[in-house]
LOTI-130921 format. One record per residue: x, y, z of N, C-alpha, C in turn. Coordinates in steps of 0.05 Angstrom, whole numbers, padded with zeros to 5 digits, always signed. Layout:
# LOTI-130921
XYZXYZXYZ ...
This chain:
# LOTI-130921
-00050+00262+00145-00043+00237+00131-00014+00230+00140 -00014+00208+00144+00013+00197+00156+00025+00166+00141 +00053+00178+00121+00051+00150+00098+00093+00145+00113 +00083+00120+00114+00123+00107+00120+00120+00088+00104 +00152+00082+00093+00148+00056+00083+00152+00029+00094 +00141+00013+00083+00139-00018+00092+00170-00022+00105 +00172-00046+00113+00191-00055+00123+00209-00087+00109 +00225-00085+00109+00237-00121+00101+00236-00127+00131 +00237-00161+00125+00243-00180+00134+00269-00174+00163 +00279-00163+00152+00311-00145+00163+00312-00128+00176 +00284-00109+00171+00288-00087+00193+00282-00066+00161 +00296-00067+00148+00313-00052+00122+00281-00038+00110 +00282+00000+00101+00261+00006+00094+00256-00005+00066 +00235-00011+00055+00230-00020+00025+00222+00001+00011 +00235+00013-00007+00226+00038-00026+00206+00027-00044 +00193+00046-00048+00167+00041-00060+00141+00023-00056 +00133+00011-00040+00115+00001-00013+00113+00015+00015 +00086+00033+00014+00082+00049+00030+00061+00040+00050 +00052+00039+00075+00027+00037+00093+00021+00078+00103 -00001+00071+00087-00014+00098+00086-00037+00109+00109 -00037+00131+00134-00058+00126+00147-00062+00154+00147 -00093+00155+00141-00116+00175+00149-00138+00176+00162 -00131+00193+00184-00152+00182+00199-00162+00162+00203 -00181+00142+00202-00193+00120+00213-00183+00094+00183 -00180+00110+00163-00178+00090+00141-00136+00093+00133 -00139+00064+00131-00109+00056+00125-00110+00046+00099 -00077+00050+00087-00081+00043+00059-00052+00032+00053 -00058+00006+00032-00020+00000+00020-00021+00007+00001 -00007+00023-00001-00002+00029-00034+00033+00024-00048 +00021+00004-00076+00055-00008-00081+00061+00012-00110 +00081+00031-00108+00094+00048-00121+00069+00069-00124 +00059+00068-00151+00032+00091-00150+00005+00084-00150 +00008+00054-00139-00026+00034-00138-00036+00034-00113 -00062+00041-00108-00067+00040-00078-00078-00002-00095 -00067-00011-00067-00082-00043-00063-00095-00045-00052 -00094-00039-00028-00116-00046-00001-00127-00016+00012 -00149-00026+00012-00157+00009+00027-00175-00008+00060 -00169-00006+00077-00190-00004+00097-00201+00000+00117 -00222+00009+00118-00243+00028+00125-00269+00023+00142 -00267+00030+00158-00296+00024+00173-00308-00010+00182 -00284-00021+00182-00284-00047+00183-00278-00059+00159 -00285-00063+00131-00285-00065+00112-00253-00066+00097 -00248-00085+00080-00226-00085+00071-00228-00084+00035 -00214-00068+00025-00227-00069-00007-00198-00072-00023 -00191-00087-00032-00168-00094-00052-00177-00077-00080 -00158-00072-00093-00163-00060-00122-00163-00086-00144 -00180-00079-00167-00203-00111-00170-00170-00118-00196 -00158-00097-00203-00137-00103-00220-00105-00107-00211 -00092-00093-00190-00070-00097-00179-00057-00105-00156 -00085-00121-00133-00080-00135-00109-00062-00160-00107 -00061-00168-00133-00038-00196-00134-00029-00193-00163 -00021-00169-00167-00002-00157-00183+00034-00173-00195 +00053-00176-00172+00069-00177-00169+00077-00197-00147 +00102-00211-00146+00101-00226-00124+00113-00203-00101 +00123-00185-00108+00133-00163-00093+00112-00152-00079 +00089-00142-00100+00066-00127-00085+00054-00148-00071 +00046-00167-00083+00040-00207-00059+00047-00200-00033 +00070-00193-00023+00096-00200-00007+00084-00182+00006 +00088-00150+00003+00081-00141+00015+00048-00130+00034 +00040-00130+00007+00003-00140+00020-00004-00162+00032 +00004-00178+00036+00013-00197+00053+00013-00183+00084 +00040-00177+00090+00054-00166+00105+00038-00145+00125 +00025-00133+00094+00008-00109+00116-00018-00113+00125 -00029-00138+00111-00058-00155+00121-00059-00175+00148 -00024-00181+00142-00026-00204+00158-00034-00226+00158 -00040-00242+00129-00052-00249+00114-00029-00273+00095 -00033-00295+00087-00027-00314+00073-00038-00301+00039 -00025-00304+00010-00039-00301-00015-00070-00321-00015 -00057-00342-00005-00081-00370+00000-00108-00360+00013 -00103-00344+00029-00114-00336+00058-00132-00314+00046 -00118-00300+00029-00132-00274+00022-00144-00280-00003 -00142-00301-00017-00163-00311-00042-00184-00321-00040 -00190-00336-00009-00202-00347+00003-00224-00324+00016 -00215-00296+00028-00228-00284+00030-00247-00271+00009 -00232-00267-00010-00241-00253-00030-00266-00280-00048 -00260-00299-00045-00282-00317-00061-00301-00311-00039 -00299-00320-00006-00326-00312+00002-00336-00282+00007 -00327-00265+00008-00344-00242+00003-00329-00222+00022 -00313-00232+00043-00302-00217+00058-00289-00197+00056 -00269-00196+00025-00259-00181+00011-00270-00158-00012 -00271-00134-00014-00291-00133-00035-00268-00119-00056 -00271-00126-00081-00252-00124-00101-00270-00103-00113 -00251-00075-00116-00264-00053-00134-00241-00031-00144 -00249-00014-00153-00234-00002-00162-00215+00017-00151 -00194+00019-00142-00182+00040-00114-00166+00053-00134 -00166+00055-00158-00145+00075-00172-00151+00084-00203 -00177+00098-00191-00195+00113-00213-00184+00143-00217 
């Protein structure tokens, strides 16, 4: 498992916004919430803290590559699947 943290705008590391990788599946996790897990093609947001914060926004964003617009849009058509990542 191999976890660094996110990056600013700046270069500058961001404490507490992490990009998490295991083996084939990658993960953001913002302080102790995994958001995004994905896997095998598949992308799964957590169905309660994926647009949490404009901070966690910002950065899931960042690590999707992805607009908030962009990624609501996925998630209404199905592309997204919203479940539970922090049982």
């Amino acid at each position: 498992m191999k976890v660094q943290n996110m990056t600013s705008s700046k270069g500058n590391t961001v404490p507490n916004q992490f990009n998490i990788c295991e083996g084939n599946t990658r993960f953001f996790q913002s302080y102790d919430k995994t958001i995004v897990k994905i896997e095998n093609g598949n992308i799964y947001l957590d169905e309660k803290y994926w647009n949490y914060s404009k901070t966690t926004s910002k950065y899931r964003n960042q690590f999707l590559g992805l607009t908030t617009k962009e990624t609501e849009q996925k998630v209404k058509n199905g592309e997204f699947i919203l479940t539970n990542l922090n049982k």
